[in-house]
LUMKEZA-957290 format. One line per field, with one value per residue (C-alpha): x, y, z; residue in one letter; residue number from 1. Coordinates in nm, 4 decimals, always signed. Layout:
<atoms>
c1 X,...;
c2 Y,...;
c3 Z,...;
residu A,...;
num NUM,...;
</atoms>
This chain:
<atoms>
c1 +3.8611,+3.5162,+3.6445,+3.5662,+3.2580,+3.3501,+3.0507,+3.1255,+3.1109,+2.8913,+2.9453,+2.7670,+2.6605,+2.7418,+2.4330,+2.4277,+2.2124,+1.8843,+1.6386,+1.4254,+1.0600,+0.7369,+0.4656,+0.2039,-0.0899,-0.4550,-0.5294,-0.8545,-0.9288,-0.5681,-0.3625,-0.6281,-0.9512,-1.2005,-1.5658,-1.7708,-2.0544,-2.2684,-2.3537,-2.2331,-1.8926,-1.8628,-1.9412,-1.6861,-1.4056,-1.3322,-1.3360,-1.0822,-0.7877,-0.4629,-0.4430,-0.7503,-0.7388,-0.6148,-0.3554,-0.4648,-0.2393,+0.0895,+0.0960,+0.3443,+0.5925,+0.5448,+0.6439,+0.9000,+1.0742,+1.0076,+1.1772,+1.4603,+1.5931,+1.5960,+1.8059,+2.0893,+2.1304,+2.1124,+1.7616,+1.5966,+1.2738,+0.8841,+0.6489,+0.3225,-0.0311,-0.3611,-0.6406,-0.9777,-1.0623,-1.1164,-0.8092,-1.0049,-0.9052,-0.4667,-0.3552,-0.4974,-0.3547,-0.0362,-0.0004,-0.0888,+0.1392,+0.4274,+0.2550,+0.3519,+0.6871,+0.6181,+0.8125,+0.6122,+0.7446,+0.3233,+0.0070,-0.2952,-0.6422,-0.9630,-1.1295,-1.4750,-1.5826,-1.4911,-1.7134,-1.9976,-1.9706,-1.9327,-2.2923,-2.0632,-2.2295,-2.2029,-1.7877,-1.8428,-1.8349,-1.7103,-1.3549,-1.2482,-1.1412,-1.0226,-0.7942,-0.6941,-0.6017,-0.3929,-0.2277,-0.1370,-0.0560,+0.2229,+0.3736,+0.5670,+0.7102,+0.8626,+1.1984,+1.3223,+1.2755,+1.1124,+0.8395,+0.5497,+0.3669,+0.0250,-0.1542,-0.5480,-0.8699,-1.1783,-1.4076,-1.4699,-1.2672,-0.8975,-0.8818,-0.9780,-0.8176,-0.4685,-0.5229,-0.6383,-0.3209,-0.0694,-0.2212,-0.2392,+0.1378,+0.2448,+0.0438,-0.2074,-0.4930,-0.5310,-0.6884,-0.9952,-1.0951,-1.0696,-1.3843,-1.6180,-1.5168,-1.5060,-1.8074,-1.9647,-1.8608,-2.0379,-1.6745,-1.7523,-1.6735,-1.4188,-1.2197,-1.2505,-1.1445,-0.8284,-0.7463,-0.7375,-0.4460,-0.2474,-0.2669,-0.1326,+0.1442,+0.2681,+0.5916,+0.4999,+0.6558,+0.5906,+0.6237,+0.4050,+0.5312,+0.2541,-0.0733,-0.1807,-0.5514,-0.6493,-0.9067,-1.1074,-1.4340,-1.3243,-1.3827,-1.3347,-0.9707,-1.1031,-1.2877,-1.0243,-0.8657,-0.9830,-0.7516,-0.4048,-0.1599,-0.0273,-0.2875,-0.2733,-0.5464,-0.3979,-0.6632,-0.3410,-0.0408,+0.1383,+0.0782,+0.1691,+0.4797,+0.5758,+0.5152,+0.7186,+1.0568,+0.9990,+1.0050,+1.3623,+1.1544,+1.1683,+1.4269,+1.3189,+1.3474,+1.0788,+0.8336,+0.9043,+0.7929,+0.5041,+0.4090,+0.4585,+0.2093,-0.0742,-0.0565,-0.0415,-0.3001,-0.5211,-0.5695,-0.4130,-0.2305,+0.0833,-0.1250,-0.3505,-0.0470,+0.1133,-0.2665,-0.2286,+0.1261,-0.0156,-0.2566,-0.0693,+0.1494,-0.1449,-0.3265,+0.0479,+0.1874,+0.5153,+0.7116,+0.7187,+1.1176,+1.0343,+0.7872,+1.0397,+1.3046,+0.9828,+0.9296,+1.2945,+1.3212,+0.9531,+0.8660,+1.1778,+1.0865,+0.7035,+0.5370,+0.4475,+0.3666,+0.5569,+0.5166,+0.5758,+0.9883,+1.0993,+1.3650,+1.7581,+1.8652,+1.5567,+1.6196,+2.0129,+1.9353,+1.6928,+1.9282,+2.2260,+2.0146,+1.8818,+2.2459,+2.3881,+2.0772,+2.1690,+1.8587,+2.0979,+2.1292,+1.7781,+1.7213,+1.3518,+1.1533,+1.0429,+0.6950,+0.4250,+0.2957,+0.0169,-0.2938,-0.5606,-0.8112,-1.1644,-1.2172,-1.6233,-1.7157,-1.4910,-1.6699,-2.0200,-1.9838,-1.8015,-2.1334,-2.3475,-2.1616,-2.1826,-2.5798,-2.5906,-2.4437,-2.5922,-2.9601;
c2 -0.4694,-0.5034,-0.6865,-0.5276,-0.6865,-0.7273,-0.8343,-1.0197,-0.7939,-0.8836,-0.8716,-0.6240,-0.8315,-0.6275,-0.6314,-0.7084,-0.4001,-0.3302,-0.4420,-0.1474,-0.1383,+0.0703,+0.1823,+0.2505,+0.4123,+0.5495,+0.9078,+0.9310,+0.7522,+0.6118,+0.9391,+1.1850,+1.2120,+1.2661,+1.3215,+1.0361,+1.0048,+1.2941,+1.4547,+1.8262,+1.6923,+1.4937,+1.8051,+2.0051,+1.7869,+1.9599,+2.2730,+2.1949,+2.4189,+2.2185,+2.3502,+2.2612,+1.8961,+1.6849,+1.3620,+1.0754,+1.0500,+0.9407,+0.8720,+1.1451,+1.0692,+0.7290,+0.8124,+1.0678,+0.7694,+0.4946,+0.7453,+0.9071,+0.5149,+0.4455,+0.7351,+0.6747,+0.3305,+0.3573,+0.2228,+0.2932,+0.3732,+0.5044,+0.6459,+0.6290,+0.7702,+0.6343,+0.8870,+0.7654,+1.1377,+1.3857,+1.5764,+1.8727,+1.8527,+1.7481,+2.0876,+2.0673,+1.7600,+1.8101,+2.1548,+1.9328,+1.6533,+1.9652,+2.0876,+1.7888,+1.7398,+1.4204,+1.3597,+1.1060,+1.0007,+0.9407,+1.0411,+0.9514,+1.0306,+0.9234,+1.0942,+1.1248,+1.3740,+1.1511,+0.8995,+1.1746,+1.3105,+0.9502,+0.7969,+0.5534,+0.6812,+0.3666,+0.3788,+0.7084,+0.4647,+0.1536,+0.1319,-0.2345,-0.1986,+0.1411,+0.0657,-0.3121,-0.1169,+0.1267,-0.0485,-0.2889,-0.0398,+0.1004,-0.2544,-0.2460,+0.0802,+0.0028,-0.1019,-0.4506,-0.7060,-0.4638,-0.5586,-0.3880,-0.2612,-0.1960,+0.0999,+0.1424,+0.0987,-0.0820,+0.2126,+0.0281,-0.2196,-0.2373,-0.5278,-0.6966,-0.4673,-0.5062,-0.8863,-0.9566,-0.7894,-0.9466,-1.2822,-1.1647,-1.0514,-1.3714,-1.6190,-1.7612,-1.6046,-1.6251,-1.3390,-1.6396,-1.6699,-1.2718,-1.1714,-1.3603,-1.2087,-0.8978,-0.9072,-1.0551,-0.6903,-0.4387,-0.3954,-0.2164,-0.4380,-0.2409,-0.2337,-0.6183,-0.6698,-0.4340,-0.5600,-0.9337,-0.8015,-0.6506,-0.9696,-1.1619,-0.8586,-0.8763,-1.0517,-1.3423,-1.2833,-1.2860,-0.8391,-0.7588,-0.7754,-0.6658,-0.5066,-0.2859,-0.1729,+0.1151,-0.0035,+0.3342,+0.1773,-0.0359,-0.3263,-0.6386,-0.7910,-1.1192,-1.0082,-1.0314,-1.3682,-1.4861,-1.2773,-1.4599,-1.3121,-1.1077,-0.8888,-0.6558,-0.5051,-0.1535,+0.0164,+0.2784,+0.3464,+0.3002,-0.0772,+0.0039,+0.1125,-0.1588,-0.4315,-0.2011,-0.1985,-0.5687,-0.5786,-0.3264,-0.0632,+0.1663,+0.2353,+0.2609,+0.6678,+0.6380,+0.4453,+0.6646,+0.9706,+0.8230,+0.7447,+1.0885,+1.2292,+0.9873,+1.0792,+1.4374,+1.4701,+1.1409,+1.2145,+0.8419,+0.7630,+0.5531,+0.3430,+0.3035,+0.2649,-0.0325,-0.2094,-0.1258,-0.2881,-0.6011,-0.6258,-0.6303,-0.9518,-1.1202,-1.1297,-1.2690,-0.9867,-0.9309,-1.1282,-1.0592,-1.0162,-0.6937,-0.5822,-0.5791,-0.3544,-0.1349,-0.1322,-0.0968,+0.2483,+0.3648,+0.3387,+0.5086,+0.8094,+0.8130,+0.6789,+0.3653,+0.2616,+0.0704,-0.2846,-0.5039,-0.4563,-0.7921,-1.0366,-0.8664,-1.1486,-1.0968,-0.7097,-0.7846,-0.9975,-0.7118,-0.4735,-0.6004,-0.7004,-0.3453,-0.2015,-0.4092,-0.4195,-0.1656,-0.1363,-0.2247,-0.5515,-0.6767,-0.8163,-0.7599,-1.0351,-1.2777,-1.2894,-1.4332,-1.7335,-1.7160,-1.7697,-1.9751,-1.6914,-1.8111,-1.4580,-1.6245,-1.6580,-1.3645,-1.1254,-1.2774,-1.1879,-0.8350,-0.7644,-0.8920,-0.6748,-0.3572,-0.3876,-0.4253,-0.0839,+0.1061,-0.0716;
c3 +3.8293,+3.5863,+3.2901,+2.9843,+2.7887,+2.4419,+2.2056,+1.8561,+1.6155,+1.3080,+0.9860,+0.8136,+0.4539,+0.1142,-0.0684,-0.4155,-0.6315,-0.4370,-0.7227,-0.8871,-0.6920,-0.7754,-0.5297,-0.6815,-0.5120,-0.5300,-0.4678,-0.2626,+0.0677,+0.0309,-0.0121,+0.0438,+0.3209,+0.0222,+0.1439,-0.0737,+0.1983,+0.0777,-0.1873,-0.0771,-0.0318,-0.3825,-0.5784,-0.3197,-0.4575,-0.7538,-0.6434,-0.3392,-0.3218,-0.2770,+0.0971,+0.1552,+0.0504,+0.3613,+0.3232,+0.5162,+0.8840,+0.8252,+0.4339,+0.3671,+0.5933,+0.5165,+0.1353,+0.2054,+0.3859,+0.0902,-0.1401,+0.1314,+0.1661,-0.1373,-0.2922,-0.0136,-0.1232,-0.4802,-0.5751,-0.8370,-0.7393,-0.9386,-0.7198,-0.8997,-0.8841,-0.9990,-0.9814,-1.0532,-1.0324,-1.3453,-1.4845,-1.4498,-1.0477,-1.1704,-1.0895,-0.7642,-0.6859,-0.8378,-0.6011,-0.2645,-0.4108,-0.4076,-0.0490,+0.0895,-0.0248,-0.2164,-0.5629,-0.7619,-1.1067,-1.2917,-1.1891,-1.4150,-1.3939,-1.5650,-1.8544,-1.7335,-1.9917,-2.2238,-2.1447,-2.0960,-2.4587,-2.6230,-2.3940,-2.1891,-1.9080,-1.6747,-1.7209,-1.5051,-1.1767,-1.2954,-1.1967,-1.2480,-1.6298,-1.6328,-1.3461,-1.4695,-1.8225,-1.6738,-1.4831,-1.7286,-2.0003,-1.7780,-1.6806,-1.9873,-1.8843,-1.5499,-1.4895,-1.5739,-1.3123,-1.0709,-0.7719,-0.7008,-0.3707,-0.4173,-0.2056,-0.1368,+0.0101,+0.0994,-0.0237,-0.4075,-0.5495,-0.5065,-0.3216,-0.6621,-0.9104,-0.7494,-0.6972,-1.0529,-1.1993,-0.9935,-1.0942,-1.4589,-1.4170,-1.2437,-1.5216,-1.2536,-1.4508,-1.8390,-2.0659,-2.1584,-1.7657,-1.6908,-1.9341,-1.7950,-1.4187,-1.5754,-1.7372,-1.3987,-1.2643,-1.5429,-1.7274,-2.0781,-2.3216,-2.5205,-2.1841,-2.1828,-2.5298,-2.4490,-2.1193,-2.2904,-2.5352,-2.3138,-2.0586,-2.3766,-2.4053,-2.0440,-1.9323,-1.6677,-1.3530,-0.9369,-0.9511,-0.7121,-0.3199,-0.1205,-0.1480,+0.1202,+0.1810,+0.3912,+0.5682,+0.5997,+0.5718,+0.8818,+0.7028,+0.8962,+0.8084,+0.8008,+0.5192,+0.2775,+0.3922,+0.0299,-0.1185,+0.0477,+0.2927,-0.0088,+0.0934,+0.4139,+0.5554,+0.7707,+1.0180,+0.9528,+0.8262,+1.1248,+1.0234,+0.6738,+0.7897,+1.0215,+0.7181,+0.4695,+0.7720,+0.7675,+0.4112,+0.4162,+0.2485,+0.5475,+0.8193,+1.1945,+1.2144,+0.8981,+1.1179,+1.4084,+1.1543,+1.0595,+1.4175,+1.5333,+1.2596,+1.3739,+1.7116,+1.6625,+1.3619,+1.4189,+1.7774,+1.8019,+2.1433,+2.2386,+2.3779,+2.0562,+1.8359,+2.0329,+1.9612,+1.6608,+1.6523,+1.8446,+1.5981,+1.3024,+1.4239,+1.5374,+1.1766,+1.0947,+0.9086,+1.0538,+1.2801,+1.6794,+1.6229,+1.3579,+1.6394,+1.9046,+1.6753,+1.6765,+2.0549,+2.1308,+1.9272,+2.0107,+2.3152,+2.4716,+2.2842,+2.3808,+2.0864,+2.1747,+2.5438,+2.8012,+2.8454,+3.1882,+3.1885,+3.0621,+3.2009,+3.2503,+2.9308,+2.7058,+2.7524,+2.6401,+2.3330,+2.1892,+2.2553,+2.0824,+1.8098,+1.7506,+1.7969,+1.5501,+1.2833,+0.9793,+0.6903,+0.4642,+0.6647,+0.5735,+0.2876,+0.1178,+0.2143,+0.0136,-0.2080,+0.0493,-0.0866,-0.3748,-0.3150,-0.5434,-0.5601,-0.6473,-0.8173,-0.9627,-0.5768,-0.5212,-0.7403,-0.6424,-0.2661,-0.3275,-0.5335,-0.2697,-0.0375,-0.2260,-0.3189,+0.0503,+0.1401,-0.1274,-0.0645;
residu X,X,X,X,X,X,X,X,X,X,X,X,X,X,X,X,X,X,X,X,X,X,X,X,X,X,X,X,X,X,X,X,X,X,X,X,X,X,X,X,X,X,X,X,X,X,X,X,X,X,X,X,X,X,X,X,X,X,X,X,X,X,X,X,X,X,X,X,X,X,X,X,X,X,X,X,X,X,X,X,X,X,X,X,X,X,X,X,X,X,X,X,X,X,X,X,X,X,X,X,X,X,X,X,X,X,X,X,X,X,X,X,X,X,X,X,X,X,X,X,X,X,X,X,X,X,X,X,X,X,X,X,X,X,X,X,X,X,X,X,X,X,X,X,X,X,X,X,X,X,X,X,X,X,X,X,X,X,X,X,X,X,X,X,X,X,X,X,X,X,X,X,X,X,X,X,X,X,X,X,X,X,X,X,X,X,X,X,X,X,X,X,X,X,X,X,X,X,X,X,X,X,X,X,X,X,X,X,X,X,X,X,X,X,X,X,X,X,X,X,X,X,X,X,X,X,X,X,X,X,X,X,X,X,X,X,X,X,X,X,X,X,X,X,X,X,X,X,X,X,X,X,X,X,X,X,X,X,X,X,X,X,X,X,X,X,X,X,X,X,X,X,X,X,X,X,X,X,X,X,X,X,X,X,X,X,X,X,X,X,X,X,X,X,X,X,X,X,X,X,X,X,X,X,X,X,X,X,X,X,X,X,X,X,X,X,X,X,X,X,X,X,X,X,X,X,X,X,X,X,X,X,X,X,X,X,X,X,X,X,X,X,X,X,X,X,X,X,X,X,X,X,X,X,X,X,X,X,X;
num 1,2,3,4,5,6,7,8,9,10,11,12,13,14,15,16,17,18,19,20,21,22,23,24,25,26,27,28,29,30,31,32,33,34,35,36,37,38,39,40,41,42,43,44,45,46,47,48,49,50,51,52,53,54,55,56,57,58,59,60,61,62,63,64,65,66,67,68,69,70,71,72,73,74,75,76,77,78,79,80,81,82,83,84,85,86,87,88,89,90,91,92,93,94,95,96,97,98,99,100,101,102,103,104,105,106,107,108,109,110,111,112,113,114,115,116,117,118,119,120,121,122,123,124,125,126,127,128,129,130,131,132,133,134,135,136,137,138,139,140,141,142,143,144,145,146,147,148,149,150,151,152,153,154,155,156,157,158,159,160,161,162,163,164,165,166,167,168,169,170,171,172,173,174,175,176,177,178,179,180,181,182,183,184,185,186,187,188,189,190,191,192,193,194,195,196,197,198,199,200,201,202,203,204,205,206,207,208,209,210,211,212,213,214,215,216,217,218,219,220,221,222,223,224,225,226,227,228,229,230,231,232,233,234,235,236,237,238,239,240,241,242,243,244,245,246,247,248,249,250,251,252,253,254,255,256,257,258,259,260,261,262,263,264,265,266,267,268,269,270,271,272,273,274,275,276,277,278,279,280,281,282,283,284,285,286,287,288,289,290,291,292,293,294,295,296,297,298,299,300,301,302,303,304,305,306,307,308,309,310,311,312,313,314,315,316,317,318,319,320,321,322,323,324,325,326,327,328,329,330,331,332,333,334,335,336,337,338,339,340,341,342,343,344,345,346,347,348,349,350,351,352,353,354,355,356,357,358,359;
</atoms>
């Protein structure tokens, strides 16, 4: 007679109150495909009906599942929006925001016309201080001791934006060395002057987790090694979502979602997604253990393809460990490390870059 295999049972931990978090994200190239590489389809924007205006593979899903986990565990939980776009276009976007299902607690958008009828023509594409401002005017406004994650893209300057106000939040940067990096970048120098009160007004503290950058340009990761390993370059948001289940942001079904919509609407294959998966704990963004929970739910299902079957006692240990893992067992990881950022040199080579693409 088979003896009956009993495994130790493990204790699932009580976790104390999940802390309050904010994602805060850009609209276009990071929620939305906007067309920016001609003419025709910059002055189409405006004028885009809300089903008509496509979301970028595998954000919404990706969102719906930030905010789902939360609400079953009792987080509390801002889902924000920072539109460098005209409020002209807000009911628009608020309509595909409601399209897709997606509850979001702020959306802001720029005043262009604004600057038109006051001359300020040049803070029509400068993005730096109006996004720095905003972001810092609302700081005060989130919930106390809440982390941030940071969504956007390579397409201007978010890489920067984000980095300089998680420094500014954390107390690595003072208001005295921002104006002159500012200034290095064309910010108007009422935004300066405003941006160096409210650095002096915000609490110091480590808020923001993660910053995640949609690489839509296909930017080179390597690219933005200067900025620290609290950045994370994504080819998609299948690697988004991998980092964020690390992080206990998302559960394994979420990722799953998410997968599904990139094969079905980015033409993406299993095949494509498990490079993508590689990928993304090569560069040393999640560990091979988080990868393997992946694996162990995706690839039975199709979304992910089939590696060489694995030894009988390596096949075991995953499994038990993916039976008996719960989200509510993982505790949000820790702040990567900071990061010195040289943001003179910084600043130097990202305008050396963009002159390049626009010569």
């Amino acid at each position: 007679m088979t003896a009956l295999v009993r495994w130790p049972r493990r204790r699932r931990p009580v976790p104390e109150s999940w802390p309050p978090v904010v994602f805060r994200w850009d609209l276009d190239k990071t929620y939305l495909k906007s067309d920016f590489d001609s003419l025709r389809g910059l002055v189409r924007i405006p004028f885009e009906k809300a089903e008509n205006k496509v979301a970028v593979p595998g954000v919404v899903p990706l969102i719906r599942g930030l905010r789902r986990l939360a609400t079953e565990r009792g987080q509390d939980i801002r889902i924000l929006f920072l539109s460098a776009s005209p409020p002209q276009i807000a009911r628009s976007i608020k309509a595909k925001l409601k399209l897709d299902g997606i509850e979001y607690d702020g959306i802001v958008f720029k005043n262009q016309l604004h600057h038109i009828v006051r001359g300020r023509f040049r803070n029509l594409r400068e993005q730096v201080g109006y996004k720095l401002t905003e972001l810092l005017k609302s700081r005060p406004q989130m919930p106390a001791g809440s982390r941030e994650i940071l969504f956007g893209d390579d397409w201007e300057s978010d890489p920067i934006i984000y980095s300089l106000y998680a420094d500014i939040a954390a107390g690595r940067i003072e208001a005295a060395e921002i104006a002159p990096v500012l200034h290095t970048i064309g910010v108007d120098l009422r935004l300066i002057d405003e941006i160096g009160k409210r650095t002096a007004a915000v609490d110091r503290a480590e808020i923001v987790g993660r910053i995640f950058i949609n690489l839509e340009r296909r930017t080179p990761p390597r690219m933005f090694s200067s900025f620290g390993a609290r950045l994370v370059p994504a080819f998609n948001y299948f690697q988004t979502a991998v980092c964020l289940y690390e992080m206990g942001h998302l559960t394994l079904p979420a990722v799953a979602e998410v997968a599904t919509e990139i094969i079905e609407d980015a033409g993406h294959t299993p095949q494509r997604l498990s490079n993508s998966l590689a990928n993304i704990v090569r560069r040393g963004h999640i560990r091979p253990a988080s990868a393997a929970s992946v694996r162990a739910t995706l690839q039975p299902i199709g979304l992910l393809a089939s590696r060489r079957r694995a030894g009988s006692r390596a096949f075991w240990r995953r499994l038990r460990k993916r039976l008996f893992s719960r989200p509510d067992d993982r505790r949000m990881a820790a702040l990567p490390p900071s990061t010195a950022i040289d943001y003179a040199a910084l600043v130097a080579n990202w305008r050396a870059a963009r002159q390049e693409r626009t010569a």
